[in-house]
C-alpha positions in Angstrom: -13.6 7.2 -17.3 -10.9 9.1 -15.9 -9.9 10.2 -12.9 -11.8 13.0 -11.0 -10.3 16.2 -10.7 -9.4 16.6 -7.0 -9.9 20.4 -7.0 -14.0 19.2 -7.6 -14.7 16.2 -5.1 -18.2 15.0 -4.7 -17.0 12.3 -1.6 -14.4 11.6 0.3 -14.2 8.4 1.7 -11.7 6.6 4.1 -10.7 3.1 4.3 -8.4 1.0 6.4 -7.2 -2.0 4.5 -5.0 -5.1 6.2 -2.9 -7.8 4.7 -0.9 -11.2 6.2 2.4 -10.2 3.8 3.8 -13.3 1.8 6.7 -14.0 -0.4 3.9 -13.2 -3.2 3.4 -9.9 -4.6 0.1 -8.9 -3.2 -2.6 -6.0 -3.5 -2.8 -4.6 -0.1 -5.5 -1.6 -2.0 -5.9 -1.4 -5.9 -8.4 1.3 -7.9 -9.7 -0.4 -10.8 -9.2 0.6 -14.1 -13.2 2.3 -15.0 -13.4 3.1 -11.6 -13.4 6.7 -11.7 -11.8 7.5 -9.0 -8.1 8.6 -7.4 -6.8 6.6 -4.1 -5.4 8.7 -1.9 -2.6 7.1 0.0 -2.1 8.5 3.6 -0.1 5.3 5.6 1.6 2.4 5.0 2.4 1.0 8.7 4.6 -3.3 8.2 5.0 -4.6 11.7 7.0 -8.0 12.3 4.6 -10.0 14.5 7.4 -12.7 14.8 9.0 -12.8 18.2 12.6 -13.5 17.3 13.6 -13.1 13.6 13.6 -9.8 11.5 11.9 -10.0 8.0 12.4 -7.8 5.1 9.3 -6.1 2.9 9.1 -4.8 -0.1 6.7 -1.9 -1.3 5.8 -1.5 -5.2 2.9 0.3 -7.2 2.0 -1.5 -10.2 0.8 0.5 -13.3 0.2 -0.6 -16.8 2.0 -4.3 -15.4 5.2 -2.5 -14.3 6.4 -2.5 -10.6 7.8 0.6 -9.5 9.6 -0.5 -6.0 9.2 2.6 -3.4 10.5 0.6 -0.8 12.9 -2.4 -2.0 13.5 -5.3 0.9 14.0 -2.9 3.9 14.5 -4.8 7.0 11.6 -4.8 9.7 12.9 -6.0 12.9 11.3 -8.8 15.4 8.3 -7.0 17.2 8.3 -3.7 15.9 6.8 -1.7 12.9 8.2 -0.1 9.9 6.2 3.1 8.6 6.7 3.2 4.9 4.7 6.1 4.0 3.1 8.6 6.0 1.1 11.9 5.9 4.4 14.1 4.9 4.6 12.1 1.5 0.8 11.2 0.3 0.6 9.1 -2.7 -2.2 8.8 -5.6 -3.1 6.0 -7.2 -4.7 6.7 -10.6 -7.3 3.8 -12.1 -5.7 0.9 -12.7 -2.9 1.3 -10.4 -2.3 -0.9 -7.2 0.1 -0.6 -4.5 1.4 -4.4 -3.2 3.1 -6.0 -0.7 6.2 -8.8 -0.7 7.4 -10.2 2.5 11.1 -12.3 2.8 9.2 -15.2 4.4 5.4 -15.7 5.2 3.8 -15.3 8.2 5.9 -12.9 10.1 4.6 -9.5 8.5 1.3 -7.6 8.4 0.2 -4.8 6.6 -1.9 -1.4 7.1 -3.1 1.2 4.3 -5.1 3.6 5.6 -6.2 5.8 2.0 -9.3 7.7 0.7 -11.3 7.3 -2.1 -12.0 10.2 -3.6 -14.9 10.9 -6.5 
């Protein structure tokens, strides 16, 4: 099925999705490929919950098993957050897309997507 015109919604729904970051490439929000729907992409917040050492992230969306880097190892200093994308720049994932996550070392970054599904 393919994805619904926006111009003639039935339902708008937000989510809020979370992720631990790792060294791994990792799906912090994917729309399946029948899903018939568009994601619509309103934040990306990283913040470096590590006390003393910065840690770089990495943003791609991954379509048709390509990764398209939007943000390519940008470094998020110790105790602070990085916002990748925000409500000025709004991005649409169409079905089958995802939009992942890759850390420079585990456990010092976690993600926040906040996105709609629309139908």
């Amino acid at each position: 099925m393919a994805a619904p015109n926006i111009l003639q919604v039935s339902t708008i729904t937000g989510k809020t999705s979370v992720l631990a970051v790792t060294t791994t490439a990792t799906d912090i929000v994917a729309n399946a490929a029948s899903s018939g729907t568009v994601l619509k992409i309103n934040a990306v917040i990283i913040a470096n919950i590590n006390g003393t050492t910065p840690a770089d992230v990495t943003i791609d969306l991954f379509r048709g098993g390509v990764a398209y880097r939007l943000v390519s190892t940008i470094a998020v200093l110790q105790d602070s957050t990085f916002i990748a994308l925000g409500r000025d720049y709004p991005l649409y994932l169409e079905e089958g897309d995802s939009l992942r996550l890759t850390a420079s070392a585990n456990s010092m970054l976690t993600g926040l997507c906040s996105y709609e599904v629309i139908s």
